[in-house]
C-alpha positions as CSV (number, residue, x, y, z in Angstrom):
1,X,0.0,0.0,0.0
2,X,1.3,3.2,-0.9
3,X,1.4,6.3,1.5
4,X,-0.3,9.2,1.2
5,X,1.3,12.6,-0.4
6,X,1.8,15.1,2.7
7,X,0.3,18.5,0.7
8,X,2.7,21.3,1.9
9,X,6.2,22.1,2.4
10,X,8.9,19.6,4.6
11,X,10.9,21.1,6.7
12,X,13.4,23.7,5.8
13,X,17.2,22.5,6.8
14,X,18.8,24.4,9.5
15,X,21.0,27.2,8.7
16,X,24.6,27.1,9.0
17,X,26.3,29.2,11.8
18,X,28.4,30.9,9.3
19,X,24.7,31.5,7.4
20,X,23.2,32.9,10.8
21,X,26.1,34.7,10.8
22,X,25.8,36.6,7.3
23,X,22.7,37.4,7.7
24,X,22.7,38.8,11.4
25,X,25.4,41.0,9.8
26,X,23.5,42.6,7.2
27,X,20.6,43.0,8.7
28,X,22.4,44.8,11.1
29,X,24.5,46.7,8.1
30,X,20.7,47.6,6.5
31,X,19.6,49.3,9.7
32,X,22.7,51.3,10.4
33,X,22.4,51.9,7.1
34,X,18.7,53.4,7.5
35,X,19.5,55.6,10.7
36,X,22.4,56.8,8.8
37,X,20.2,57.8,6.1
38,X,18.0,59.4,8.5
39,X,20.3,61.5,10.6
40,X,21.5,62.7,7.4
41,X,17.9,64.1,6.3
42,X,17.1,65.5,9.3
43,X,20.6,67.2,10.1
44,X,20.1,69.3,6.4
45,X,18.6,72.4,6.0
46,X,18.2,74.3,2.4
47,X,19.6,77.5,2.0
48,X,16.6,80.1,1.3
49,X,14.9,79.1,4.3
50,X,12.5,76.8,5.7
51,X,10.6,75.3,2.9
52,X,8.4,71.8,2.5
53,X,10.7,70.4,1.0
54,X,12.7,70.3,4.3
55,X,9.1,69.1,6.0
56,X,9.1,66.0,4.5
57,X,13.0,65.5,4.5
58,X,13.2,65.7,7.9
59,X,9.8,63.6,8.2
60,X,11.3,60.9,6.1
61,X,14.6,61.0,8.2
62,X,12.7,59.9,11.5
63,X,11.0,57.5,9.3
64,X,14.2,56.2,8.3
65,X,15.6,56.3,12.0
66,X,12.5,54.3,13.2
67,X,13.1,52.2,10.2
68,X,16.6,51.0,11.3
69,X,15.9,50.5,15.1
70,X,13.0,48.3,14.2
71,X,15.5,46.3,11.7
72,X,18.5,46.5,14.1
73,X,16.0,45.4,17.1
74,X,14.3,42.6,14.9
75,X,17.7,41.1,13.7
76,X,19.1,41.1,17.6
77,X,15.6,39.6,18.9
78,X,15.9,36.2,15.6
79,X,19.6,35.8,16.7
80,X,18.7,35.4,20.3
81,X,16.4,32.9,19.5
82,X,18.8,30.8,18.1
């Protein structure tokens, strides 16, 4: 008697350390990467004065800072759970 397809994906190999390891690493490169890219907005100012162009730069920089703590916080929280 023949046994029955399992519908579904098996389970996935485990990662390699040096894998965990990569991947921790940018993840944590990506979010450094962000905050960089949101102190940069908000620590620019144009030249003729405050205009909306610097509202949403500086909106979109503390997007970008929130960005990378949530990215740098969710890459430390999966390696801890390893």
């Amino acid at each position: 008697m023949r046994r029955a397809c399992r519908e579904g994906v098996g389970r996935a190999p485990k990662n390699s350390c040096a894998m965990r390891s990569i991947g921790f690493f940018m993840n944590l490169l990506g979010g450094l990467a962000a905050v960089a890219a949101g102190i940069y907005l908000l620590a620019h100012n144009s030249e003729t004065g405050p205009t909306w162009l610097d509202v949403i730069a500086h909106g979109t920089g503390v997007f970008f800072i929130g960005c990378g703590a949530f990215m740098i916080g969710s890459s430390l929280l999966a390696a801890s759970d390893r």
